[in-house]
Each structure stands twice: as structure tokens, then as C-alpha cells.
MARTI-874945 format. One line per 4 residues: number of its first residue (from 1); for each residue y, x, z of C-alpha. Coordinates in steps of 0.05 Angstrom, whole numbers, plus 5000, padded with zeros to 4 digits. Example, Ala and Ser with C-alpha at 12.3 -4.5 7.8 and 13.67 -1.06 7.14 Angstrom:
2
1 = 4910,5246,5156 | 4979,5273,5143 .
***
This chain:
331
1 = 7411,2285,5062 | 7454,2220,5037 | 7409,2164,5040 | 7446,2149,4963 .
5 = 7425,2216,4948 | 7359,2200,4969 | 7349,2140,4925 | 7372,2179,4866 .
9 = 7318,2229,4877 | 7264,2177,4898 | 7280,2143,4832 | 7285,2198,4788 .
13 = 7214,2218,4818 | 7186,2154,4798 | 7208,2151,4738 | 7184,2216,4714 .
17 = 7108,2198,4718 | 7103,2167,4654 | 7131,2240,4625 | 7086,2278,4674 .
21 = 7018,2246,4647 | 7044,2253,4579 | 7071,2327,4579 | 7004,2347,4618 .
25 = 6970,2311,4565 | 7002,2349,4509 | 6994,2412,4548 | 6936,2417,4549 .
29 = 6919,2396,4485 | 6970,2453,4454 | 6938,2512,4503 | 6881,2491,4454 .
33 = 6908,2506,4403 | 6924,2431,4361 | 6992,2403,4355 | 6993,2331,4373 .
37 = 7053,2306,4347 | 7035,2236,4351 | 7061,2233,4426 | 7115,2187,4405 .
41 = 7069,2133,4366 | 7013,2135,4412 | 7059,2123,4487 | 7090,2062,4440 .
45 = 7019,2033,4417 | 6981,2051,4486 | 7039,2015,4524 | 7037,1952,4484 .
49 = 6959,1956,4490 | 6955,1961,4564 | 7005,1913,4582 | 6970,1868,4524 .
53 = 6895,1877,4559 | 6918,1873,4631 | 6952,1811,4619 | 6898,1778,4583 .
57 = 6851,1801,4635 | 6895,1801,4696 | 6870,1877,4712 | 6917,1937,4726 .
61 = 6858,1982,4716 | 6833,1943,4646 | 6896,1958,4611 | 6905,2025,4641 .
65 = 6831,2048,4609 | 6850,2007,4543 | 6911,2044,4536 | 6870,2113,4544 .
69 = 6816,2094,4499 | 6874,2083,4450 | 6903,2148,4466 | 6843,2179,4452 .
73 = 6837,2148,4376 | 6889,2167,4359 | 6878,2238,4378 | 6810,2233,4342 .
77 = 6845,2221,4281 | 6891,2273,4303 | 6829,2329,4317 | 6789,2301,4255 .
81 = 6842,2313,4205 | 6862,2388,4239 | 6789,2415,4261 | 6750,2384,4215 .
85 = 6790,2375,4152 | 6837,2434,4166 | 6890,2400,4146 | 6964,2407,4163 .
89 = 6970,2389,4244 | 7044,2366,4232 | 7038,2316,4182 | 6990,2284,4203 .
93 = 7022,2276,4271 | 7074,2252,4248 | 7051,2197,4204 | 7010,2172,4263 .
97 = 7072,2163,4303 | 7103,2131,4243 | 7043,2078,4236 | 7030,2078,4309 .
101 = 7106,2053,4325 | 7094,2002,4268 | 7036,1981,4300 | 7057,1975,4361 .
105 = 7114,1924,4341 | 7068,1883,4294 | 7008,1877,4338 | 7056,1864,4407 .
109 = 7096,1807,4376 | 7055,1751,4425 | 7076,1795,4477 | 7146,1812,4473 .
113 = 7180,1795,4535 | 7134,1769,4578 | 7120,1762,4645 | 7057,1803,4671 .
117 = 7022,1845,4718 | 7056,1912,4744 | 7034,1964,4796 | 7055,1946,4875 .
121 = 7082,1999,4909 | 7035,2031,4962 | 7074,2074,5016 | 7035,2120,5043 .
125 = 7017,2107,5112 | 7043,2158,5165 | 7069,2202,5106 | 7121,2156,5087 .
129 = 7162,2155,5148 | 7165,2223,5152 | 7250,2238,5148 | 7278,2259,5078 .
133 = 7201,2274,5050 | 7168,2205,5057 | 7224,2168,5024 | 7223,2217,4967 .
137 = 7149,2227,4949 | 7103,2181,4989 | 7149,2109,4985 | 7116,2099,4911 .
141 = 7048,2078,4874 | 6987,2098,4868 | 7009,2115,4791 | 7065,2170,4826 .
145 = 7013,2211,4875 | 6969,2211,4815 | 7014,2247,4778 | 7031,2304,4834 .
149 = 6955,2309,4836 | 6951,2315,4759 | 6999,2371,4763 | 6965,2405,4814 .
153 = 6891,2407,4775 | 6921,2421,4708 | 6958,2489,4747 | 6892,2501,4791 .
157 = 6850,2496,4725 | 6888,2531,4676 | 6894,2595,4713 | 6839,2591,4772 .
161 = 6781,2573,4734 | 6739,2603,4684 | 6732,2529,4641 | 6815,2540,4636 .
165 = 6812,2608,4623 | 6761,2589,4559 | 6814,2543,4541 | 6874,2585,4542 .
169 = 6823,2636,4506 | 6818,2592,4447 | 6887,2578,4440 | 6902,2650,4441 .
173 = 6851,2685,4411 | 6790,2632,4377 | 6761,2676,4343 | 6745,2723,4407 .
177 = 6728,2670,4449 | 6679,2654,4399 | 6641,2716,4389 | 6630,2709,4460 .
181 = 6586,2640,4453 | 6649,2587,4465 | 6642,2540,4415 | 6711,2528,4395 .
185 = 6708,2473,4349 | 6679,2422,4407 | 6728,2447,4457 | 6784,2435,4417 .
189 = 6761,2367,4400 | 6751,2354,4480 | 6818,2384,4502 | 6857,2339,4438 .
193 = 6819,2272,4468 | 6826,2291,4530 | 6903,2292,4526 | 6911,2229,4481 .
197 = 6882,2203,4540 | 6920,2219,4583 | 6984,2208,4527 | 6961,2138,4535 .
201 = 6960,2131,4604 | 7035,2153,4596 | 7043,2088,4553 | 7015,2047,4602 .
205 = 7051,2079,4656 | 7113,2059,4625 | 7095,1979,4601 | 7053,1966,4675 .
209 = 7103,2003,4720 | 7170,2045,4706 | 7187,1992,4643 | 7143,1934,4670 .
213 = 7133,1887,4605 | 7137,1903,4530 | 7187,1894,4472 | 7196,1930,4410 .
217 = 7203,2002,4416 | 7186,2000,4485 | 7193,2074,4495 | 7231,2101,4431 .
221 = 7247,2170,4444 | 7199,2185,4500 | 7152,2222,4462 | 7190,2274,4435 .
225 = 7224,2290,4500 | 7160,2300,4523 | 7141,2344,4460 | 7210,2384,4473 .
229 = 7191,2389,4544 | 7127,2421,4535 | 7155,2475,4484 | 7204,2494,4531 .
233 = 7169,2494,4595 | 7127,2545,4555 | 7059,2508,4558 | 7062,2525,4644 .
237 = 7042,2461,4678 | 7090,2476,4738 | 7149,2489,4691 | 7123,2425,4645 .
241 = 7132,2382,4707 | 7200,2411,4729 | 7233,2398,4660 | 7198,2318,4666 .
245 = 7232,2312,4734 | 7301,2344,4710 | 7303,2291,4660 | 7287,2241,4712 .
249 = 7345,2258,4753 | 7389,2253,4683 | 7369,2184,4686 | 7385,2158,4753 .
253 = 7446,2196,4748 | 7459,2162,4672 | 7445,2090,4713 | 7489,2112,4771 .
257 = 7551,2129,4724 | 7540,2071,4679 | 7555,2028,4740 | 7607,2060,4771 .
261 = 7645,2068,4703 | 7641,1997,4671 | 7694,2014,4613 | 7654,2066,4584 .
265 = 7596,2036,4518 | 7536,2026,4560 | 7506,2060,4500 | 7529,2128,4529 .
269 = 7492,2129,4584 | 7436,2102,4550 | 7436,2172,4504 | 7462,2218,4555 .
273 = 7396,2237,4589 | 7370,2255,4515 | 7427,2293,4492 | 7428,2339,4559 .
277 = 7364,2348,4559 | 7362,2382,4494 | 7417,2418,4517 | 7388,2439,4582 .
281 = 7323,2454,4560 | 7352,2494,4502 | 7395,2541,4555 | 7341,2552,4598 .
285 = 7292,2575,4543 | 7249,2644,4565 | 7290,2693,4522 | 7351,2676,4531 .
289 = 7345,2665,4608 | 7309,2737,4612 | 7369,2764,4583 | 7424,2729,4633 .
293 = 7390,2743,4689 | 7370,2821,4670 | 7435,2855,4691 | 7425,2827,4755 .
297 = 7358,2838,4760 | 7349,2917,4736 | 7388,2945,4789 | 7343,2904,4845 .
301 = 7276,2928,4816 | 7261,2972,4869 | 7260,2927,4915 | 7201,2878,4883 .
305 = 7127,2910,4869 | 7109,2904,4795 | 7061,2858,4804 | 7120,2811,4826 .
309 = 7161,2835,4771 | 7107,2821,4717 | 7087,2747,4747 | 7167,2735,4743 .
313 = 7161,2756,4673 | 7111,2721,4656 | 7148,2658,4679 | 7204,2666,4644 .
317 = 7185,2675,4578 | 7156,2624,4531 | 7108,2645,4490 | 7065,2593,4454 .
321 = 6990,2607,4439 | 6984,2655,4388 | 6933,2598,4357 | 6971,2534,4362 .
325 = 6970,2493,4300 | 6924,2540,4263 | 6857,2514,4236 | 6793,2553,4255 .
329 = 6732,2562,4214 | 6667,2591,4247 | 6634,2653,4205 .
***
């Protein structure tokens, strides 16, 4: 492999994490059954927060647990309003992300542009000199293998363990799950913390390490890709991840173009991750993949066991939880 290639890829790894934390965040907070659309508010106030509290404190792993604790407010308002108050999910999402961004620029103004702490890079040793492998995955940060090992567990634990088969179970079907003794109403509010934490890692991710420092609107537009991406990897951790690398790669490549074509508005390749994205993601959506891909497939299904067939299916299509964003109320 071209060792340009190679740095495109390494890149495009690295600067996926933030996405990864923040789409496995969401995940699992939707397989619940809540909407959190305050993604976008929260990565912008968690990022100013963590870059805030580890330079004030001169601790990687201060502002990294600030910026989760603020994640997790924020999805306490979030759970209050939807669990408790049964109020519209959407709304209040997306005022948050309105006041959060506000927030965000108000509260960071001592901050804005300056110098501070950011995570070192820690090649794996042995691993990383491994040919074409080591240079793409293990030449990183701690912050990177975190993630692959985030999207391992939230895979392993949605589908190989009873606690992630209660939570898909009250996503899909609350009031089963609670006639069988799950008590719905604390899960949800666990799972909806539990990813604002982990949204505000994302934030922190971005201001300590891909976009070391912090200026106003840090991150704009991060958030919803991340929403988008979770819709149409259809809530599957696995597929989640592969749509936050794609868009990875759409960046290096955007920063590889811009300099090799100097007459085009840097402002285009600035956009041009976004706008394919959507357009990618929106092409490759469940339905409309099954049917492209089923008059090649029919004639061939002989040839796979129906178990195969089925876990294919299953794969393809996106189907959200027939509970998301609808309020529960215990008999």
C-alpha cells in the first residue's frame, strides 16, 4: 500500500474518534428508546469545558471527566423532561443544543485560542511496526484504541449479553420488558446519561486532541453528522462506526484536494465531507440497498443457508426501535 495512501487512512482513523464516542453514545441512548438531539450543543459545551478544566488544572484526565459530567447534565435535562415529564423528546433537544452552543461561546471567551494541553501520541509497542497495520491503527493515542475498544463492548453487549438484550427490549417493546420486572423508567435514565457521557467525551476528544484548543463553534456541525450517522447505520454499532470512519476518510481526502487544488474557495472543501456524507449515507440506507442488491442476490439463494440469509437481512435494513422517542408510563 502507498505510504500517501497510508497517511490518508491513518488520518482519517484518527480523526473519526471524536464521532465514534459520540455515535456510540447516541446509540445507545436511542436503542433505549430517548432521542437525544442535543448531540450538537453538548460536543460544543463539553469541548470548551474540557479544554477549559485541563488547562486550569494541567490534567488530560480532569478535563476529559469534566467534559463527561457535562455530557451527562445535559442528558439529565434531556431524560427529565422525556421520562419524567413526558414531554416532546425533540424539542427539548433541540433547544439544549441551541443554549448549549450559546453557552459554549459565552462561557469559553477567556479561552479562545489558547495554547494548552493535548493528548501525546502513544505507538503501540511491537504492534506499531507491524507493515501496513501498525501505521494505520496502532501509530495513535490512547484516545484512538479506546475507541476500537468502545466499539467492540457496545457490539459484544448489545447482542451477547442479557443487560443489552434488556436494553434493546425496552426500546422495542417497554411495555413487555416491563411486565417481566425491568424497570424501564431507571434504565432509560441510565442508558440517556450514560451516552451524554460519553457525547461529552466526544467534545473533549475534539478540543484536547483531533482540534487541540477552542474557539467559537469549535465543532459546528459535528453533532448532527453524528445524529445522521446513527439513523443510518440503523442503531448497529458496527455499521455506526463504519459510517464515522467513511466520513473520516471524506476529510483527509477534503484536506488532500484543498491542497493540491489552491484555486478552488477553501470553503468547498471545508463543506464537502458534510454534503457527501448526507449523500452517501442517504444511498446506502437499508431499503433502498435491499432492493439494488436483490436481483443479484435471488438467483444465488441457494447457495447461502437461511440463517446467513436472515443475519444479511437483518444488516441491511434499518429499522429504528419501535419505541424511540415515545414516553412510557408504568400501569
Amino acid at each position: 500500500m502507498e505510504p500517501e495512501l497510508i497517511t490518508i487512512l491513518a488520518t482519517a482513523i484518527a480523526t473519526s474518534t471524536p464521532l465514534i464516542f459520540a455515535c456510540m453514545g447516541e446509540t445507545l441512548t436511542e436503542r433505549a428508546g430517548v432521542i437525544n438531539l442535543s448531540v450538537e450543543g453538548t460536543i460544543l459545551l463539553s469541548a470548551m469545558t474540557g479544554f477549559a478544566i485541563a488547562k486550569a488544572s494541567n490534567s488530560l484526565l480532569l478535563g476529559f471527566l469534566g467534559a463527561a459530567i457535562v455530557g451527562m447534565l445535559v442528558a439529565l435535562v434531556v431524560a427529565y423532561g422525556a421520562i419524567t415529564l413526558r414531554q416532546s423528546q425533540v424539542a427539548i433537544g433541540f433547544v439544549l443544543t441551541l443554549l448549549c452552543g450559546d453557552l459554549s461561546s459565552f462561557l469559553g471567551n477567556p479561552v479562545v485560542r489558547v495554547p494548552g494541553p493535548t493528548v501525546p501520541n502513544f505507538p503501540l509497542p511491537g504492534l506499531h511496526q507491524i507493515p501496513v497495520i501498525g501505521p494505520l491503527f496502532f501509530q495513535a493515542d490512547l484516545l484512538v484504541y479506546s475507541s476500537y475498544l468502545l466499539i467492540g463492548f457496545c457490539w459484544f453487549y448489545l447482542y451477547h449479553t442479557r443487560s443489552g438484550l434488556t436494553l434493546r427490549a425496552i426500546g422495542e417493546q417497554p411495555a413487555a420488558a416491563f411486565a417481566r420486572g425491568t424497570d424501564v423508567i431507571f434504565w432509560r435514565y441510565f442508558y440517556t446519561l450514560l451516552g451524554g457521557a460519553l457525547v461529552g467525551i466526544a467534545g473533549a476528544a475534539f478540543s484536547l486532541d483531533f482540534k487541540a484548543g477552542w474557539s467559537h463553534r469549535h465543532t459546528a456541525g459535528y453533532g448532527w453528522i453524528a445524529l445522521a450517522i446513527v439513523i443510518f447505520g440503523g442503531w448497529q454499532p458496527l455499521r455506526v462506526a463504519l459510517g464515522a470512519y467513511f466520513f473520516g476518510i471524506l476529510q483527509s481526502l477534503a484536506s488532500v484536494a484543498q491542497s493540491s487544488l489552491p484555486a478552488v474557495p477553501t470553503q468547498v472543501f471545508t463543506v464537502a465531507p458534510f454534503v457527501l456524507m448526507i449523500v452517501a449515507l442517504a444511498f446506502t440506507s437499508g431499503e433502498w440497498l435491499v432492493r439494488t442488491v436483490s436481483p443479484v442476490v435471488n438467483p444465488l439463494r441457494a447457495l447461502f443457508p437461511a440463517s446467513l440469509r436472515r443475519s444479511l437481512a437483518q444488516q441491511l435494513l434499518i429499522s429504528p426501535p419501535a419505541a424511540l422517542g415515545k414516553s412510557f408510563e408504568p400501569d
